[in-house]
N, C-alpha and C positions, 0 to 999 in steps of 0.2 A: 293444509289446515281445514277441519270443519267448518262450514257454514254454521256462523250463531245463529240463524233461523232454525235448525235444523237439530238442533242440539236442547233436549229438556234440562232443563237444571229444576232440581226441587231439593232445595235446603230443608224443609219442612218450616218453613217462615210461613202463618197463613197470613195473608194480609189483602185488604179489599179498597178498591179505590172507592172513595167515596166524594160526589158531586155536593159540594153544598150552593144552594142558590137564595136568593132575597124573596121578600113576599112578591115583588112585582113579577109577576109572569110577562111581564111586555118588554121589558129589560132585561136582556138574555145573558147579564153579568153571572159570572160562578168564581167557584174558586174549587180545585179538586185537591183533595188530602187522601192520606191513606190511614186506614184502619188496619192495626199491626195484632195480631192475639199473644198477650203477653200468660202463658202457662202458671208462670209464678204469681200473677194480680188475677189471672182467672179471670182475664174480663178483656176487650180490646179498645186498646192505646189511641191514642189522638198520634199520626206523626205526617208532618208537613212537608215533604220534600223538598219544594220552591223556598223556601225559609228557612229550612233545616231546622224546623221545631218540631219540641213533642211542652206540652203543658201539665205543671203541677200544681197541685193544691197545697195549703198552707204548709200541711204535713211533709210535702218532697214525694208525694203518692203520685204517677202518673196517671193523669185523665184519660175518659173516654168523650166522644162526640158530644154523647149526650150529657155527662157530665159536665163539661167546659157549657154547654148550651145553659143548665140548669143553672149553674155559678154567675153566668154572665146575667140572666134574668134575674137572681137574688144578691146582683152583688157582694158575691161570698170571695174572698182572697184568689184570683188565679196569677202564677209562675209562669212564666216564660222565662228558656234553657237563655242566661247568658249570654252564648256565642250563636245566636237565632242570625241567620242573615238571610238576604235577597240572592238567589241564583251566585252565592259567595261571592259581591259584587257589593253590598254595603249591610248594614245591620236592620236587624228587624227588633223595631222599637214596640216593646208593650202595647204601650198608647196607642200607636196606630192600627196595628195589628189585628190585637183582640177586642177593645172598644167602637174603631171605627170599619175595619175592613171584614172582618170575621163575625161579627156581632149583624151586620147585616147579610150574611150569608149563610145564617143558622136558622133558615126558615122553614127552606123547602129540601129534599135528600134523594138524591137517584144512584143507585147502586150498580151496577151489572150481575144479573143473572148469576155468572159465573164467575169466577176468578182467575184467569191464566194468562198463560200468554197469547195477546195475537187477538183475543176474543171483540176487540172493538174493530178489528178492520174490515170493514165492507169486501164481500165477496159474494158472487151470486150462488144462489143454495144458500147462501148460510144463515143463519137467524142469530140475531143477538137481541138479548132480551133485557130490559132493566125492572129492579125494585123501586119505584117510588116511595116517597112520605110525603104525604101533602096534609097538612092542618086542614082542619074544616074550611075555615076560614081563606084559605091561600089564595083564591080568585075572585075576592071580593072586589 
């Protein structure tokens, strides 16, 4: 049997982990979700693997980051999938979720560089680089 280290797999899924954090930079709290590119919306998806959600608008249109970000700031209709749970261990309620727990984790955004496999494990040589977003405002 091959080694899965060892073995590429590319489905041609792009998809990007994506760090969201709170305004407080002293509180090292996050939460990471992945950014999926959906070819058919032309744009990329909200999807949560710890929770096993992805978020819709009124419509039944799947969100992006930034979308779910813009909706929660204007109070515009957002969906969560149903069958949303915790590590499939209990359910992932609306309320908490997108209001308390995600609503403050849509401030600050670090990305990786790259997108693969392997690319965040420390080794010497290797350089791993992140995208930030930081608001003007983030270290006030």
């Amino acid at each position: 049997m091959n080694n899965p280290d060892s073995i590429n797999f590319n489905l041609g899924i792009k998809s990007r982990l994506v760090t969201c954090m709170p305004k407080d930079s002293i509180v090292m709290e996050c939460h990471v979700i992945n950014m999926v590119y959906s070819n058919d919306l032309k744009k990329w998806i909200w999807i949560d693997p710890t929770h096993d959600t992805y978020i819709l608008d009124k419509t039944g249109t799947l969100l992006s980051v930034e979308e779910v970000r813009k909706k929660l700031i204007n109070n515009e209709t957002l969906i969560l999938n149903p069958d949303a749970n915790w590590n499939n261990r209990s359910s992932t309620l609306k309320g908490y979720y997108l209001y308390e727990y995600m609503a403050k984790n849509l401030f600050r955004f670090s990305c990786p560089l790259r997108s693969e496999y392997d690319y965040e494990t420390k080794l010497s040589n290797k350089i791993i680089e992140y995208v930030n977003l930081l608001p003007l405002d983030a270290y006030q």
